[in-house]
C-alpha positions in Angstrom: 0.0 0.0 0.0 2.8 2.3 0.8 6.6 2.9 0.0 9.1 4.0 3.0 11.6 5.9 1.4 14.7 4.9 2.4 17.3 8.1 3.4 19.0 9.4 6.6 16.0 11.6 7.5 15.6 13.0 11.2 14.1 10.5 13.6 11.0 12.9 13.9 10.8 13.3 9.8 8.0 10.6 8.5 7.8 9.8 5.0 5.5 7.6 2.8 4.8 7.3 -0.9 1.2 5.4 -1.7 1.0 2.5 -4.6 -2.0 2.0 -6.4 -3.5 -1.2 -4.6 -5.3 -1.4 -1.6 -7.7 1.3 -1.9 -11.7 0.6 -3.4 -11.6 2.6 -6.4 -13.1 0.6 -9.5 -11.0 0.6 -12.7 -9.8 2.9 -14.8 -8.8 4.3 -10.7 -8.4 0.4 -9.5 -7.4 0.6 -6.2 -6.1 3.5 -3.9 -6.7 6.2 -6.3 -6.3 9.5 -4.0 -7.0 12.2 -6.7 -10.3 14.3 -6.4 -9.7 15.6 -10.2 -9.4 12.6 -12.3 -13.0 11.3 -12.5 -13.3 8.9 -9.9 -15.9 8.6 -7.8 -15.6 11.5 -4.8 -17.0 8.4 -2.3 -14.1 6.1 -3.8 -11.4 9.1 -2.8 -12.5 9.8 0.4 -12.0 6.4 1.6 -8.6 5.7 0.1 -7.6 8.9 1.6 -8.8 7.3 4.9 -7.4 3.8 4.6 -3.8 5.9 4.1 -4.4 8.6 7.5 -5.1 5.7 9.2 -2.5 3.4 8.1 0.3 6.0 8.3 -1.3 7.1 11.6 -1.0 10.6 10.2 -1.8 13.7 12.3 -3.9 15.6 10.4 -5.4 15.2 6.8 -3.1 16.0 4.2 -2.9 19.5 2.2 -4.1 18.7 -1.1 -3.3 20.9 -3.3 -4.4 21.7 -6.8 -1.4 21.4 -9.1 -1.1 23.7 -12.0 2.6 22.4 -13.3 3.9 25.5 -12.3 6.4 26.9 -9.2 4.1 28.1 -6.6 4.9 26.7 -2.8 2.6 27.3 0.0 4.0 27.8 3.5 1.1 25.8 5.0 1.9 26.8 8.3 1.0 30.2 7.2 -2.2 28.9 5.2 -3.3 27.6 8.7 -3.0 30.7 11.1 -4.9 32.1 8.0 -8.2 29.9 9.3 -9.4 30.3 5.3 -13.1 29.1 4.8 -13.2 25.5 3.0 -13.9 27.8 -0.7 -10.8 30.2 0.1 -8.5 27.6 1.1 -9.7 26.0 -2.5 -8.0 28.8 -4.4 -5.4 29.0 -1.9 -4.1 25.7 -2.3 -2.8 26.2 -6.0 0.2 25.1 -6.0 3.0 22.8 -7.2 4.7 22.7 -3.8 4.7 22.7 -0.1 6.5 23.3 2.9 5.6 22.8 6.9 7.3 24.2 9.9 7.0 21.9 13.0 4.8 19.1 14.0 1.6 18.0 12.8 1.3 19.5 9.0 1.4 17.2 6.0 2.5 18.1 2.9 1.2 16.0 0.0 2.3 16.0 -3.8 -0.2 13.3 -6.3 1.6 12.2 -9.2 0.9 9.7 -12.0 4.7 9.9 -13.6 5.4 13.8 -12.5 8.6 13.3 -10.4 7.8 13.7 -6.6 10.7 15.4 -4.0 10.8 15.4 -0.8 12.8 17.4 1.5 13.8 17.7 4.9 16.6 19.8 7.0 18.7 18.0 9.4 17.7 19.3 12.4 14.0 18.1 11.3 12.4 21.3 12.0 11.1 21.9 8.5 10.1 19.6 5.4 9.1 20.0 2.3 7.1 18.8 -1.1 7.0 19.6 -4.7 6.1 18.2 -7.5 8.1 18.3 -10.3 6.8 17.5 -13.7 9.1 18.3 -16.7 7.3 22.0 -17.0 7.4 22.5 -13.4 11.3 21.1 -13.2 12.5 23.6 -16.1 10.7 26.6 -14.8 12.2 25.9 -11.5 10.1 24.7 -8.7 12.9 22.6 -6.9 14.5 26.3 -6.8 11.1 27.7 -5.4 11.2 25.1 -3.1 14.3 25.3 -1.2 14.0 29.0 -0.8 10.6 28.8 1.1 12.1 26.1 3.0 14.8 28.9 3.7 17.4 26.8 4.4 20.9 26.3 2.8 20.8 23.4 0.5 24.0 22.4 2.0 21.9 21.5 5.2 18.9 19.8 3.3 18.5 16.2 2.3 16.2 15.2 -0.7 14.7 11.7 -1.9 13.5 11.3 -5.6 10.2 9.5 -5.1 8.8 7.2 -8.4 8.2 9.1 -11.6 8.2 8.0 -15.1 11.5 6.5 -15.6 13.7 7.2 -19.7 13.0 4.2 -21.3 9.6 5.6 -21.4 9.7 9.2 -21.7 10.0 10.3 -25.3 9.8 14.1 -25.8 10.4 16.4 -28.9 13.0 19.0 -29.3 11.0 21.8 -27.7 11.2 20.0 -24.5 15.2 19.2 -24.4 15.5 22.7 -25.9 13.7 24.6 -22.6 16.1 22.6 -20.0 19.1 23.7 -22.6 18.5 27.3 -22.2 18.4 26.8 -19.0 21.1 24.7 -18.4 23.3 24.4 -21.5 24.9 21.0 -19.9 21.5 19.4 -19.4 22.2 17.4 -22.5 23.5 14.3 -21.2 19.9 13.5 -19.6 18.4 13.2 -23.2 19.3 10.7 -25.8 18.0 10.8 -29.1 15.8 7.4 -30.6 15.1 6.2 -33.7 11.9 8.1 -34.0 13.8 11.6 -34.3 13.0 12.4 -30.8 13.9 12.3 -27.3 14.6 10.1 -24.0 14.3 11.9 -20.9 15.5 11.4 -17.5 14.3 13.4 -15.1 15.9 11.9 -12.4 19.0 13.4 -13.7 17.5 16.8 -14.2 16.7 16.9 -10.9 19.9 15.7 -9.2 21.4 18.3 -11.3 19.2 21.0 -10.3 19.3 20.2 -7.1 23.4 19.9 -6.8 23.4 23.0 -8.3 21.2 23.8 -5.1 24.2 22.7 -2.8 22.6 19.6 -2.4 24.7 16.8 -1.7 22.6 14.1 -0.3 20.0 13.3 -2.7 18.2 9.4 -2.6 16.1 7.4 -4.4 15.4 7.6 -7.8 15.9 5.0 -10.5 11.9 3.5 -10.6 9.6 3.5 -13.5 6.1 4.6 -12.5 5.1 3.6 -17.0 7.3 0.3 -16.7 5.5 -0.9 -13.4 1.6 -1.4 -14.0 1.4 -3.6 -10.8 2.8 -0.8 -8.4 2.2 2.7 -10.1 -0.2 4.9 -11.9 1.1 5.7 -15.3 -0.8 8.8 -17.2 1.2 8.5 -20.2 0.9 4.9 -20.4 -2.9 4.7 -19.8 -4.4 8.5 -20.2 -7.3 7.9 -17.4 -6.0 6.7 -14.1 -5.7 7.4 -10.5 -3.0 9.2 -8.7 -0.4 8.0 -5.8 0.7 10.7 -3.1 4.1 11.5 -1.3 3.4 12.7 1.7 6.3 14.2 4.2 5.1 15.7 8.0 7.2 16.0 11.6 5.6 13.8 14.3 5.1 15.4 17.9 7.1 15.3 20.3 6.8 12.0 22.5 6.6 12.6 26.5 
């Protein structure tokens, strides 16, 4: 039902990434479908996003927030002293990335091959989310990110939850040609095919973005969400499906 990701986090830093069974959703969504958006049935997502606050015990429900692919990140310890009415926090919440301070928030970024990060500071007193799609990586929402977690990168650590993985992610020029401006030696993390276009690795992207960050300790990586139909939702391999969540949050205190 879940994936613990596996990095040198802070003892008080929890961590989770949701697979696609063990919810009720009925196919195309079969089973643990937790987006609201997709077309599933709104009964179906509100109990998978029960069966996973209850399995990971969490403290609160998640922040779900309405991705646009872009490079907005919510401080959602500010969107809480806010106390926004349930149609406020709605338009609030649009946004490709979040960050908590202290115990009890949890960020939450769905994604169906869009490449999840997570992020945490040593000292566990702040984490992060953000959801980095190809458009959302270029235009820089890993740099968004770490400054609204306003910590040197030098003191953060990262882990590269399950996204689509290069075998399967073709692109066309105007795709390798936005990361090249951007970066002029991105070009490794493309490799042309026989069909005139491009594989892409976003895991590499990232890892450079985020080195470039001063981020030195940087984990997981290397699944494919496409090339594993048991485990993950794949939008570009099926079009309608359901969508899997990484969610990051500090625990309390213990007495």
């Amino acid at each position: 039902m879940t994936l613990t990701p596996d990095w040198p986090a802070p003892v008080c830093v929890r961590a989770a990434f949701t697979l696609r069974a063990g919810g009720v959703s009925r196919p195309p969504y079969d089973s643990l479908n937790l987006g609201s958006r997709v077309g599933d049935d709104d009964k179906a997502v509100v109990e998978n996003r029960r069966r996973v606050r209850d399995l990971l015990r969490l403290p609160h429900e998640p922040a779900w927030l309405t991705q646009t692919h872009g490079t907005n990140v919510l401080d959602l310890t500010e969107v809480e002293a806010a106390r926004l009415s349930e149609a406020d926090a709605v338009r609030f919440l649009e946004a490709d990335a979040a960050v908590a301070r202290g115990s009890g928030t949890v960020c939450a970024i769905q994604v169906a091959d869009c490449l999840p990060v997570l992020f945490t500071n040593r000292e566990g007193s702040v984490v992060g989310a953000a959801h980095a799609g190809w458009r959302g990586l270029c235009a820089g929402v890993l740099e968004s990110t770490v400054r609204k977690l306003g910590v040197q990168g030098a003191r953060l650590l990262a882990w590269l939850g399950p996204a689509i993985g290069p075998d399967h992610f073709e692109v066309g020029d105007e795709v390798r040609a936005a990361f090249l401006t951007a970066d002029p030696d991105s070009g490794a993390a493309f490799v042309a095919n026989s069909r005139g276009r491009w594989q892409c690795d976003l895991y590499a992207l990232a890892r450079r973005r985020l080195a470039t960050l001063g981020l030195s300790e940087v984990y997981g990586g290397g699944w494919s969400t496409y090339g594993d139909r048991g485990r993950f939702f794949s939008y570009r391999r099926d079009g309608v499906c359901g969508r899997m969540a990484a969610l990051i949050w500090i625990e309390e205190a213990r007495a």
